[in-house]
C-alpha positions as CSV (number, residue, x, y, z in Angstrom):
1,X,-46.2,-8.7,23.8
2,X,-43.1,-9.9,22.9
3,X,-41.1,-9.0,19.5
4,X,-37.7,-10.0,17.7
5,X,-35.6,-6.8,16.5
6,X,-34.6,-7.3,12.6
7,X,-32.1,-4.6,13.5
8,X,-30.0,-7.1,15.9
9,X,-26.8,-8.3,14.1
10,X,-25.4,-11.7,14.9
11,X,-22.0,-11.4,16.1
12,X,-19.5,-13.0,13.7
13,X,-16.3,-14.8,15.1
14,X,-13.7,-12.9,13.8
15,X,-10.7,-13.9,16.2
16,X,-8.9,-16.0,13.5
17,X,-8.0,-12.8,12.0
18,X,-6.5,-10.5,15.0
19,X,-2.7,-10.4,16.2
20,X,-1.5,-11.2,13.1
21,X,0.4,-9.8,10.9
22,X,-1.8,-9.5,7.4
23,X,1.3,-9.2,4.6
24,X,0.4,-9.0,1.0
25,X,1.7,-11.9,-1.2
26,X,0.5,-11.0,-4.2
27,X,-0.5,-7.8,-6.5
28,X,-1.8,-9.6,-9.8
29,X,-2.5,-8.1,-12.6
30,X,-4.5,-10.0,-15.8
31,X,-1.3,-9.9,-17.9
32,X,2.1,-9.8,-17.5
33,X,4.2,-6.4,-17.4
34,X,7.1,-5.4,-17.4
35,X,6.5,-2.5,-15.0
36,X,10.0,-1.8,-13.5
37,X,12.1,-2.0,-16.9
38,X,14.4,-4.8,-16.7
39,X,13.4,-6.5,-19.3
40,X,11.6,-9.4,-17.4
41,X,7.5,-9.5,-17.1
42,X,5.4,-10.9,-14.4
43,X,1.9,-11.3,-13.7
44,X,2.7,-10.3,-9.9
45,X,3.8,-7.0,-9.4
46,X,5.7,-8.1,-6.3
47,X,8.1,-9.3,-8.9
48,X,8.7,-6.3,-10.2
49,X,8.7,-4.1,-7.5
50,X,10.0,-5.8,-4.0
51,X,8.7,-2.8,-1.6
52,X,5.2,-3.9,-2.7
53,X,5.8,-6.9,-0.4
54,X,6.2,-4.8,2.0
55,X,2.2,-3.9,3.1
56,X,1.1,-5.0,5.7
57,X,-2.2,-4.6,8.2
58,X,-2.5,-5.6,11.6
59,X,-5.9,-6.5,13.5
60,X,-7.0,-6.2,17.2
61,X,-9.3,-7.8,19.3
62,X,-11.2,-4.1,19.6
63,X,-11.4,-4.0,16.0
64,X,-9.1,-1.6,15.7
65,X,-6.4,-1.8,12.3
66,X,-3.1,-0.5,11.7
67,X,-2.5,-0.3,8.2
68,X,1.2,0.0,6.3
69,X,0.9,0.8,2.3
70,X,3.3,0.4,0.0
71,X,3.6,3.2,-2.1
72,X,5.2,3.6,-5.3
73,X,6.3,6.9,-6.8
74,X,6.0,8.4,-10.3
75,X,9.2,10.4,-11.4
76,X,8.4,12.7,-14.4
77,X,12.1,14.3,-16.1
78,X,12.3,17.7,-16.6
79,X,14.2,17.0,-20.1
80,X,12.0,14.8,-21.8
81,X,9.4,14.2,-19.9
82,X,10.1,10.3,-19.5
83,X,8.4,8.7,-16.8
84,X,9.8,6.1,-14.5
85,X,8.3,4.3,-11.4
86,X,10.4,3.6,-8.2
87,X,9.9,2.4,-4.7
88,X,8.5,5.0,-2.4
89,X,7.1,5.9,0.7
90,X,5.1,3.9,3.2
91,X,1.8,5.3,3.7
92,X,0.6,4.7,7.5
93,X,-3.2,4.1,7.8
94,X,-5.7,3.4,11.6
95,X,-8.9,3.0,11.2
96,X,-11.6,0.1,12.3
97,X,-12.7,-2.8,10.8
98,X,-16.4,-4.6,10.1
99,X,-17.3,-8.0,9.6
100,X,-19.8,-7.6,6.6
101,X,-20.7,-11.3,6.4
102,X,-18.4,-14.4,7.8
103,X,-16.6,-14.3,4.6
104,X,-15.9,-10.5,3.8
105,X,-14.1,-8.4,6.4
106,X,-13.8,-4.0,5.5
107,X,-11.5,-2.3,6.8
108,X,-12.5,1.2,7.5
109,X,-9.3,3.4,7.6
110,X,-8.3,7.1,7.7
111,X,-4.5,8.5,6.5
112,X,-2.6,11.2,8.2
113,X,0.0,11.6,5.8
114,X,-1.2,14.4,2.9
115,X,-1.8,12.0,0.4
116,X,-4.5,11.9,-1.2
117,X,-8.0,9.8,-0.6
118,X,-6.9,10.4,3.5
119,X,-10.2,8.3,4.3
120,X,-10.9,4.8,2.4
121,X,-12.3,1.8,2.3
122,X,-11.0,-1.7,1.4
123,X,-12.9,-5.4,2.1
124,X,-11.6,-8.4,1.4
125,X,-12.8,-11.8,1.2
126,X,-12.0,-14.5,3.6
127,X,-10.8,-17.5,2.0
128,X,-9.8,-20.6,4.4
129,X,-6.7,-19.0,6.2
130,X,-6.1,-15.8,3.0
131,X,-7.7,-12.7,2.7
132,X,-8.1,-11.8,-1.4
133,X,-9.1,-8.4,-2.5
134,X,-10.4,-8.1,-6.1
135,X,-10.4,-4.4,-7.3
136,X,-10.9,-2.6,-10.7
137,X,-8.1,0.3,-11.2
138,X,-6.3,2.4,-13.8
139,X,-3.2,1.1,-13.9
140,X,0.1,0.8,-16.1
141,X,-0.2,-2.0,-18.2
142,X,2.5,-1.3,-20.8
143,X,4.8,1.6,-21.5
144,X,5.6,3.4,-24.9
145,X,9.9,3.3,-25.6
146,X,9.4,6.1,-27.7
147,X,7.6,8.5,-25.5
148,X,8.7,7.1,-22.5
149,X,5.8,6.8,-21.0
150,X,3.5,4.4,-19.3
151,X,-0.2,3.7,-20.7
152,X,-2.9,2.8,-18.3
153,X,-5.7,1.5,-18.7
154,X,-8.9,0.0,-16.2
155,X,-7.8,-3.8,-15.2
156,X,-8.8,-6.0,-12.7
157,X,-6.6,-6.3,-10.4
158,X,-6.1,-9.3,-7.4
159,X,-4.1,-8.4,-3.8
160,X,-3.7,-11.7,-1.4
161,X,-2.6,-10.7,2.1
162,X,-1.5,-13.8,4.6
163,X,-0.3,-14.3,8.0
């Protein structure tokens, strides 16, 4: 008697996407923002922070990942309670990675730094030669000048990574 497993995967081709360097492009948000203060708005956060540029994941050929974040960091003054983003830390993630489909890749990775969320999750979708992530958070999308303080609120964000 012979029988077909429904629990055998089909291997997906995934070495378009190893030894590259994956560097994000683009952090969009729906609206523009003026989220560092100078008086100029973008629609890409990359404008307004530069060190956002700066993530970065790397892919083997034993699905393994090395994973750079950009972090930013919240700065909360004693005297007034103002609150005022700046470039941070780099947050250094490893983990594995998953093809789910041929067009969505997860990434599967685990943080050693104290932060919080040390284990996460993030998939992206494979478009031509681009990954794009498409995420809901709470995040800043304007800030009060007479509290000094930002307002946030559940947007959907868009992160492009190329090589």
């Amino acid at each position: 008697m012979n029988s077909c497993s429904s629990n055998d995967k089909e291997e997906i081709d995934f070495s378009n996407l190893t030894n590259r360097q994956w560097k994000r492009t683009n952090y969009n948000l729906p609206t523009p923002f003026d989220f560092n203060l100078d008086g100029t708005s973008s629609i890409n956060m990359l404008d307004e922070f530069d060190c956002l540029a700066d993530e970065y994941f790397i892919l083997s050929d034993d699905k393994q990942v090395n994973y750079y974040s950009s972090l930013l960091l919240l700065t909360i003054s004693s005297q007034d309670n103002s609150e005022v983003y700046s470039c941070g830390i780099t947050r250094f993630s490893i983990g594995t990675f998953e093809m789910i489909n041929s067009n969505t890749i997860q990434l599967n990775l685990k943080s050693f730094d104290g932060i919080s969320n040390p284990e996460y999750s993030i998939q992206f979708k494979i478009i031509g030669d681009k990954l794009t992530r498409i995420e809901t958070i709470n995040h800043p999308t304007s800030y009060n000048t007479i509290t000094h303080k930002y307002q946030k609120e559940f947007v959907q964000i868009e992160e492009l990574f190329e090589y």
